[in-house]
C-alpha positions, 0 to 999 in steps of 0.5 A: 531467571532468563528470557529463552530470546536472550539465551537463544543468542548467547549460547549461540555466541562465542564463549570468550574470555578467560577462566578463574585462575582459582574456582570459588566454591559456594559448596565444597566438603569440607568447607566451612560453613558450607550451605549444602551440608545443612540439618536433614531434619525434616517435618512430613505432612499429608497433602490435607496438612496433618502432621504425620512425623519427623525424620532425620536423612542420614548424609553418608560420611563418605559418598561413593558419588558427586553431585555438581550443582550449577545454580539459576540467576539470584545476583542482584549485584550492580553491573552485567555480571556478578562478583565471586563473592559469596552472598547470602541469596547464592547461600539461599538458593544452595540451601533451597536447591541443592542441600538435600542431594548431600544424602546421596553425594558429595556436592560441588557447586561453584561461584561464577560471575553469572548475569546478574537479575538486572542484566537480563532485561538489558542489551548486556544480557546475552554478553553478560551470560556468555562471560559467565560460561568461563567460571563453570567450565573451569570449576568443573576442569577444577572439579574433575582434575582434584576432586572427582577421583574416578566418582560418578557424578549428578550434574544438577542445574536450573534456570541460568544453570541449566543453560550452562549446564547445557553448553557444558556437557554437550562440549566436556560430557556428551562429546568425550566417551571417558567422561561420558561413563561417570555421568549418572544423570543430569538433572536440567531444570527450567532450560529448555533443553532440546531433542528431535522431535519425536525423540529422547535425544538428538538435539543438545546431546548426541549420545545423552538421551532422556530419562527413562527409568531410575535405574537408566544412566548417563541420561538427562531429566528435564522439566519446567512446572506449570499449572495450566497450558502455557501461553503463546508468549511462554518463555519455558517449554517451546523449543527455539530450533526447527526440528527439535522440542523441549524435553519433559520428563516426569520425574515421579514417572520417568516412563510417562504418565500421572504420578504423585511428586513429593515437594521438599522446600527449607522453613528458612525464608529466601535471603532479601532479593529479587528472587525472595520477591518472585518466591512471595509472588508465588503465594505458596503457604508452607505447613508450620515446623521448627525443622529446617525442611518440610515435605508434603509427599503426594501434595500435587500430581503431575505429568507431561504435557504438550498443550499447545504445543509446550512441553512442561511439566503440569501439576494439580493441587491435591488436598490442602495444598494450592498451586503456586500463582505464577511468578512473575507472570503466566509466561514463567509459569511455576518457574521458581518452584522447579527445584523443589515441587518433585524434590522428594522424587528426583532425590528417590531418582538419584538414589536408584541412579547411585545404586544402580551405577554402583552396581556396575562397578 
């Protein structure tokens, strides 16, 4: 995951270098063995922890829309920037953060030679994250000139992702009316994008503004997770413009309020890593099942906050359940639970989102 400094100056810089001749897909239908097409099958607890049923989603044979997922920093390769070979923790965090949207969409996520985790605490870091930019630009050119065939999309990032993400749609997405119209959402976690303040948009985007509704398209949800008020030194959820503040977005309320959020997490244990460290740091205890996925609707509530002038997403334990420990440390909050503490509601987003813009024909 990255330090806001560090992007700050990236996305500032100038995005060189050259792009894939050929786009490596961790996530393509069709593929082989491919990780965001795994077992729905799913264990529902309560929040006290009894066991109340098994469900399986059923996964569509033919989506009517896209989801195009940009995954966070999980390399632990040697060296600035990763390789395009596919490692079991990109196979991991596809599985952790992605493979439940193949419900509703098609999901396209591709391989880029990211910052590594060790390049994010070097004077590398913001050319590192800056050569990485390339691989996603030309996957999604890849993407929209071969695959897309006139569907909607769910652009879905966290962390790393998020930050390219960022860049991505304000230059290919937000400033191009034709692309603009198959956005269904983007769902931006853990990077701190960017709005005037006071404002749903105005900052990163100019036509593209918050998540209102779950019926609202071409809009961004946005969220970083913490259980208490951030520290000063907090690396999500203050903006790093004058004149601007990080978006917050319950994913659970889009309108804003309380809400119940609904954690959807894998039973498989993260692959061997740095980041499978930072998940055990959490100290998150998972009910027992025999089936790729539980979830535990209801287990925390949540609302926006800005405390201190952070904007975040605040969660409260309900129940057996606990709040995650933070990971590494205060400043990161929950940061590693982004994609999966309100799983469950931003896949109930997407579902009114899809039907919604296919409604509009």
């Amino acid at each position: 995951m990255v330090r806001i400094a560090v992007l700050a100056v990236a996305i500032a810089c100038v995005f060189a270098g050259s792009a894939s001749a050929k786009t490596v897909w961790l996530c393509k239908p069709g593929m082989k063995n491919d990780p965001c097409t795994p077992s729905l099958k799913t264990t529902v607890f309560s929040p006290a922890g009894k066991k109340l049923r098994v469900v399986t989603p059923k996964r569509p044979k033919a989506p009517k829309i896209d989801c195009f997922y940009v995954y966070p920093t999980v390399s632990d390769q040697p060296g600035p920037n990763a390789n395009l070979n596919v490692d079991p923790v990109q196979r991991s965090i596809a599985l952790y953060q992605a493979a439940r949207y193949s419900q509703y969409c098609r999901v396209f996520a591709p391989m880029y030679r990211q910052a590594t985790t060790g390049a994010l605490s070097s004077p590398q870091a913001a050319t590192a994250i800056a050569n990485a930019y390339p691989d996603v630009l030309a996957a999604w050119k890849d993407y929209l000139a071969h695959f897309n065939k006139g569907h909607g999309v769910v652009l879905i990032g966290h962390s790393q992702g998020t930050f390219h993400l960022r860049k991505l749609i304000a230059d290919q997405v937000d400033a191009k009316p034709s692309v603009r119209k198959r956005l269904i959402s983007a769902i931006l976690l853990g990077g701190n994008v960017e709005v005037a303040k006071g404002k749903d948009v105005g900052g990163d985007f100019k036509h593209i503004p918050a998540c209102r509704s779950d019926k609202q398209l071409g809009c961004v949800i946005a969220f970083s997770t913490f259980d208490q008020v951030p520290p000063a030194n907090a690396i999500f959820g203050r903006a790093s413009t004058a004149g601007r503040q990080v978006l917050c977005t319950n994913p659970a309320s889009l309108h804003g309020g309380s809400a119940l959020i609904d954690p959807i997490s894998p039973t498989e244990p993260f692959a061997p890593g740095s980041l499978s460290l930072g998940i055990q740091l959490l100290q998150l205890t998972l009910p027992t099942a025999s089936t790729p996925f539980v979830e535990i609707p209801g287990a925390y509530s949540a609302h926006c906050s800005s405390a201190a002038g952070a904007n975040v997403l605040q969660i409260s334990a309900r129940g057996a359940a606990t709040n995650p420990k933070p990971s590494p440390d205060a400043t990161w909050g929950e940061h590693l639970v982004d994609g999966n503490i309100a799983l469950g509601s931003l896949l109930q987003d997407v579902a009114s989102e899809s039907a919604a813009y296919l409604a509009r024909g």
